[in-house]
C-alpha positions in Angstrom: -52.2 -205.7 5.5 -55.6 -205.7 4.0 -57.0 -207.6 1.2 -58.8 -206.6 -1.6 -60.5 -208.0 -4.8 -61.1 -205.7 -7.7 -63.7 -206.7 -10.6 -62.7 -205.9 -14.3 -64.9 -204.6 -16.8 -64.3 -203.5 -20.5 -66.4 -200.5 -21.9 -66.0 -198.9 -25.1 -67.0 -194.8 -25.0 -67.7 -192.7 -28.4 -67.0 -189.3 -29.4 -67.1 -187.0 -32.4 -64.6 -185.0 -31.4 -61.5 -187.2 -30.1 -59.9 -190.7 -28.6 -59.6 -188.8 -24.9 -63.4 -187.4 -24.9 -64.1 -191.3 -26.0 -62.4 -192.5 -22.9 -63.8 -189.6 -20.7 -67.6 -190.4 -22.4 -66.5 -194.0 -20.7 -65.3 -193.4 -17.0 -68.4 -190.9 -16.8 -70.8 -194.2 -17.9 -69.1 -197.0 -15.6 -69.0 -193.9 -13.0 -72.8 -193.8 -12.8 -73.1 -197.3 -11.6 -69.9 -198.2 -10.0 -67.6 -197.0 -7.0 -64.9 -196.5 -6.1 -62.9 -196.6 -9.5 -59.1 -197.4 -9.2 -58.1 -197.8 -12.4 -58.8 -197.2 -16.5 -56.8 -198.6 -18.7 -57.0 -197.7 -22.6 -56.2 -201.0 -24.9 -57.7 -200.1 -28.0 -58.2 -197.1 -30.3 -60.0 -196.6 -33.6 -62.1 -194.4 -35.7 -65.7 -194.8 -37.2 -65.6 -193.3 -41.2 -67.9 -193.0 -43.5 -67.2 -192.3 -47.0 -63.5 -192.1 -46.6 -63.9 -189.4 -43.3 -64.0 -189.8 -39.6 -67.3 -189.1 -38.1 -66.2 -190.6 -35.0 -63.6 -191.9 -32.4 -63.9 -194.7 -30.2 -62.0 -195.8 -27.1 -62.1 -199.3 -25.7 -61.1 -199.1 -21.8 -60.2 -201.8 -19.3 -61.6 -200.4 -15.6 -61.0 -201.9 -12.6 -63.0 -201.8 -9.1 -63.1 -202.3 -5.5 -65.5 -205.2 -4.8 -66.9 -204.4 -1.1 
């Protein structure tokens, strides 16, 4: 059986339109830089207001990795 380590990162994406274009804005990021992606994990929702409106959604992710 083979072994593997995996690295986990948090990363927070933004959108002005909605929590799942926040967590796509995210994976696109990490996906720049990192490979071979295994797994994203959303643990934490919210929205940005000002004056009493939403002007933006933000999606915190947990993203795990292959170390090679």
């Amino acid at each position: 059986m083979e072994k593997s380590v995996y690295k986990l990162i948090e990363v927070v994406g933004f959108s002005e339109t909605s929590w799942e274009d926040a967590a796509k804005v995210a994976v696109a990021a990490v996906d720049k830089s990192v490979r071979d992606i295994r797994v994203a994990e959303v643990v934490k929702m919210d929205m940005r207001l000002e004056d009493n409106r939403i002007v933006g959604y933000r999606t915190k992710l947990k993203v795990s990795f292959k170390l090679e």
